[in-house]
N, C-alpha and C positions, 0 to 999 in steps of 0.2 A: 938428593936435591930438594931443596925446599921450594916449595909453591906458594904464590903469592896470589890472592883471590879479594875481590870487592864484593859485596853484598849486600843489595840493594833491598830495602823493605818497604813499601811504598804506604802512606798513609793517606787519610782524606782530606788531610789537612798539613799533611808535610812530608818527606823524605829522610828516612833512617839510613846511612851507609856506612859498611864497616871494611877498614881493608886490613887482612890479617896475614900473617907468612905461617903455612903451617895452622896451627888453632890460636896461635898468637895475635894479638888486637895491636898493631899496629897505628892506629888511629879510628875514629868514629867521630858521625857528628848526622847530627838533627836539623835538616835543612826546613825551617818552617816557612810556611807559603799562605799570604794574607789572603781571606775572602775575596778581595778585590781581582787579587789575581788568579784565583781559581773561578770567578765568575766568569771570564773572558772567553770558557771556552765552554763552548756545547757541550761536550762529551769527556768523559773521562778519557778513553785513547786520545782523544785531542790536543791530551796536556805531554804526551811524550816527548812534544821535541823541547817544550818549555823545561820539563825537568829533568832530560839529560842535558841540556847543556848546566844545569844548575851544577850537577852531577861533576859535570867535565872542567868547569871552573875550578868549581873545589878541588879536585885534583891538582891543579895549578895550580892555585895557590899554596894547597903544601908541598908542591915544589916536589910531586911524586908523577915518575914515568908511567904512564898507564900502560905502554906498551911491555911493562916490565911483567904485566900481567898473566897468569896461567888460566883462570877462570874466573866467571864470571856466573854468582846465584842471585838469585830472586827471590822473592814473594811466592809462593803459587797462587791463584785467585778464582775465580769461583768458574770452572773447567767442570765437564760433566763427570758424575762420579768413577772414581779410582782407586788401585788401589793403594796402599801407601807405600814410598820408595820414593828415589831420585831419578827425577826424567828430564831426559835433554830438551831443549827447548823448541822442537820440529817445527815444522810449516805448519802442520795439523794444530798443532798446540798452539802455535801463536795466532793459527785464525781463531781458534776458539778464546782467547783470552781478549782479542782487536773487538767481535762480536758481542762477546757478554754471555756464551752459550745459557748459562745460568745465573746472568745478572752481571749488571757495571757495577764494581767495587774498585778500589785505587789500590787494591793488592793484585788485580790483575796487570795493573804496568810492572811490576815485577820484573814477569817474564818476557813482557816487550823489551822493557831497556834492557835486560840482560842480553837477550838475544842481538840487539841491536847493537850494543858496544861489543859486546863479544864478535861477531860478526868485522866488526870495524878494526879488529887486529888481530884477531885469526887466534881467537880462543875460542873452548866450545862454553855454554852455556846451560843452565840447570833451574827448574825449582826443586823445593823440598817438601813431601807432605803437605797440601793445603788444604783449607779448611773442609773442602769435599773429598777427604777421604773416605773410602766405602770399603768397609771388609766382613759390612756384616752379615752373620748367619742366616738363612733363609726364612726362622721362625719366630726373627727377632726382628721382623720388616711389619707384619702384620700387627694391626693398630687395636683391633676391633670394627674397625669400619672401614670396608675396601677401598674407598674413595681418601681417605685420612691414611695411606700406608707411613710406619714409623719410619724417619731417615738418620742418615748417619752424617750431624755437620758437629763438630767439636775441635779441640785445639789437638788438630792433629800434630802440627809442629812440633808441641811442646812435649805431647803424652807421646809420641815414638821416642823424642830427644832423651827423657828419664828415662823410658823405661831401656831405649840401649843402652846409656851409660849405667845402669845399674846392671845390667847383664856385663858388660867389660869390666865392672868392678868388682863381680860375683868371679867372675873369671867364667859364663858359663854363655853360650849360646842365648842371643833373645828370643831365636826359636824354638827353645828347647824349654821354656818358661809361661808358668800361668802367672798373670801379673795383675791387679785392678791397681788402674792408675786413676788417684782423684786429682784433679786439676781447678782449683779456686782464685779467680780472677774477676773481672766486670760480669764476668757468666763463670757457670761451674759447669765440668764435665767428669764423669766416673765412667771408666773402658774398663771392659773386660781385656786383657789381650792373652790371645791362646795362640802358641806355637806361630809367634810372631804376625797377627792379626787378631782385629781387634774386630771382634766376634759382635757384640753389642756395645753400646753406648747411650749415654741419654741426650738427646739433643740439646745444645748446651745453649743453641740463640734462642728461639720462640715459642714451648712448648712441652716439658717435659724435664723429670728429674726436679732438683732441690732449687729452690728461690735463690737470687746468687742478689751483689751488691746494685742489680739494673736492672733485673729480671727474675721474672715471676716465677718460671718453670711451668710444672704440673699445676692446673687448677681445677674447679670443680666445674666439668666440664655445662653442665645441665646451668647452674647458677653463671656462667659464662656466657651462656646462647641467651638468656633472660635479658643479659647485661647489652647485650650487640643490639637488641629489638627493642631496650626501654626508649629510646627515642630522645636518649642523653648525649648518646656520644656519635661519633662518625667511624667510619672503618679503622682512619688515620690515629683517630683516640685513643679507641679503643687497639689497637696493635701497640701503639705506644704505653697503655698500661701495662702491657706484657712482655713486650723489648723494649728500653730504656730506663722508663717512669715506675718499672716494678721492683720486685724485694726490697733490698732496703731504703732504696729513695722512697719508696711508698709508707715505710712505715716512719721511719726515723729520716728524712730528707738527705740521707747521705750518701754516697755510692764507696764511701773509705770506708776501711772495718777498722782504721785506727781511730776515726772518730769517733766511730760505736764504742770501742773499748772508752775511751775516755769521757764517754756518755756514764757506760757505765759504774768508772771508777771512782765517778760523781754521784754514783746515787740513784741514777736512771732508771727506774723498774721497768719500765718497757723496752729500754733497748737491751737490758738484760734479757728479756723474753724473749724479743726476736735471734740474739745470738744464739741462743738458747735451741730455740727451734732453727736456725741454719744449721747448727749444728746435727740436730737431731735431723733433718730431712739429709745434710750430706751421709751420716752414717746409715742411715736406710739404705740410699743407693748404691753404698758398698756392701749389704750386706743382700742387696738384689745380685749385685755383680759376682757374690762368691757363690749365688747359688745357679749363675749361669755358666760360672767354674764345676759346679759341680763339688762345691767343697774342697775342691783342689786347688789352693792357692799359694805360690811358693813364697810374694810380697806382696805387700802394698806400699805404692810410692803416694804421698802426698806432697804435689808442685804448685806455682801458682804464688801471686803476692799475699794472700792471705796466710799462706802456708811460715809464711815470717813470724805468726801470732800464735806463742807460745800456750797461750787457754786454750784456742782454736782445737789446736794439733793435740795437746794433750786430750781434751774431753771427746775426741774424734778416737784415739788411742781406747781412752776408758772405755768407749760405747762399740769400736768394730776392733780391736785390737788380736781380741778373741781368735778372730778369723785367720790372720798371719803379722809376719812379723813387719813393722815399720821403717820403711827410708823417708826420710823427709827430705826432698831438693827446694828451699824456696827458691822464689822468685822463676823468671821464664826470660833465658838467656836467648832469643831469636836470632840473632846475628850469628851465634857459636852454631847455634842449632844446623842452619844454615848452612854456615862453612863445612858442619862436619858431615851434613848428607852430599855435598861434593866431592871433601875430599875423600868419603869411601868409596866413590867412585873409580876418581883418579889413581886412588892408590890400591884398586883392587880388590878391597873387601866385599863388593857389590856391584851388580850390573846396572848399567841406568836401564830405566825403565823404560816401557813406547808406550808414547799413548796412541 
């Protein structure tokens, strides 16, 4: 029997939903939501009932039974650390998503509306992998400065999403696999994953690992503190050079790397350099991650929209190839991703998780 599932991905600025039967896309659409209207409500939870009925329209209009529905996924949003897997959407879990345990984000309506339309015709409910997944190693938390411990926030979704379906195409267990998966998007992340957890990572939003297209990464710590006390910038500033306003909007004003390229196929010696050095910081951090394999690496996935950009992939190839062999998956399918940490659920490959 085939399963019919909607998937809800909530943004800060709009609603992603996809309904699919089985892994098949049935339809999707991008419900976007004007400033005006998102100023009306105090809180992020506040906006729930505004955009499931959004949600429930749309269903009516294409003239689709929601009652015809099996399941219903989410977002997962920023929940206290976990570890990665499909979990049903509890009382527990939805208080902490209503709250903010770890910050108001609009990927925490997610698992509200899931819960709640699920709820509303007696299906169960799930998210998948969110961005606070924690699997890492005990020796890989330590920063150097007790009060500064390393954590683990990166695009869990996407780097469990490749690195299963490379294991199903390997034909071999993902627990049975050393994996570094690089993930190249508005941020970049590089996981180690070992026997299906991802051991280390670089934190991918505000601090650590390679410069991505918004974001600085690793800085010079010591010339940082200088920069916070010269009496230039405000906290807000200065956080914003390092998540948003950093990498390559900082050097070359862009946050596309298709732009870069076309910078550089003009002529551009600088934004040559900067590629140049992306490149060379992401293949660093795969060649930290194989040594937190232990040299035991079975692949490397490289995911992400950047992973589209054939110089990229290739000179990442020349510079860590060495290491193991290459699957390239671009792009980052969230919706499939989604569907399919449910439907292993559903169909038995996997137990939902408790939080």
């Amino acid at each position: 029997m085939s399963i019919k599932s909607l998937i809800i991905n909530p943004g800060s600025t709009s609603t992603k939903i996809g309904v699919f039967e089985d892994e098949t896309l049935l339809f999707e659409e991008t419900l976007r939501h004007s400033t005006e209207e998102i100023a009306q409500y105090a809180s992020i939870v506040d906006q729930k009932d505004f955009r499931k009925n959004i949600i429930i329209n749309l269903l009516k209009e294409k003239d689709f039974d929601i009652n015809s529905l099996n399941m219903i996924v989410g977002r997962g949003g920023m929940l206290k650390p976990i570890p990665g897997g499909t979990y049903a959407v509890s009382d527990a879990l939805l208080e902490d998503l209503k709250i903010g345990v770890q910050g108001q984000h609009a990927s925490n309506l997610g698992g509200i509306l899931a819960r709640e339309i699920g709820d509303s015709i007696g299906v169960p409910s799930y998210i998948v992998d969110p961005v606070v997944v924690d699997e890492l190693m005990p020796e890989a938390r330590l920063s150097g400065v007790p009060e500064l411990p390393r954590i683990s926030v990166f695009h869990a979704l996407n780097q469990k999403a490749v690195a299963k379906r490379y294991a199903k195409e390997a034909g071999k267990a993902y627990d049975s696999l050393n994996l570094i998966v690089v993930h190249m998007g508005g941020g970049v992340s590089v996981g180690a994953h070992k026997a299906g957890k991802v051991i280390d990572v670089f934190n991918a939003l505000d601090g650590d690992g390679a410069f991505s297209p918004e974001r600085a990464g690793g800085v010079p710590s010591g010339a940082l503190i200088k920069l916070c006390f010269s009496g230039k910038y405000s906290e807000k500033e200065i956080y914003k050079k390092i998540c948003g306003n950093g990498g390559f909007n900082a050097y070359v004003n862009t946050n596309d790397m298709r732009d870069v390229a076309k910078m550089v196929d003009g002529g551009d010696e600088h934004a040559k350099l900067v590629r140049d050095a992306f490149i060379l910081q992401v293949a660093k951090d795969m060649g930290s991650m194989a040594c937190v394999l232990e040299g035991k690496v079975d692949q490397i996935i490289i995911t992400g929209g950047i992973a589209y950009d054939k110089y990229v992939v290739s000179q990442l190839k020349e510079r860590a190839g060495w290491i193991a062999p290459v699957t390239v998956y671009p792009g980052e399918d969230e919706l499939l991703a989604l569907v399919q940490g449910g439907l292993r659920v559903l169909n038995g490959e996997e137990k939902a998780m408790e939080y």
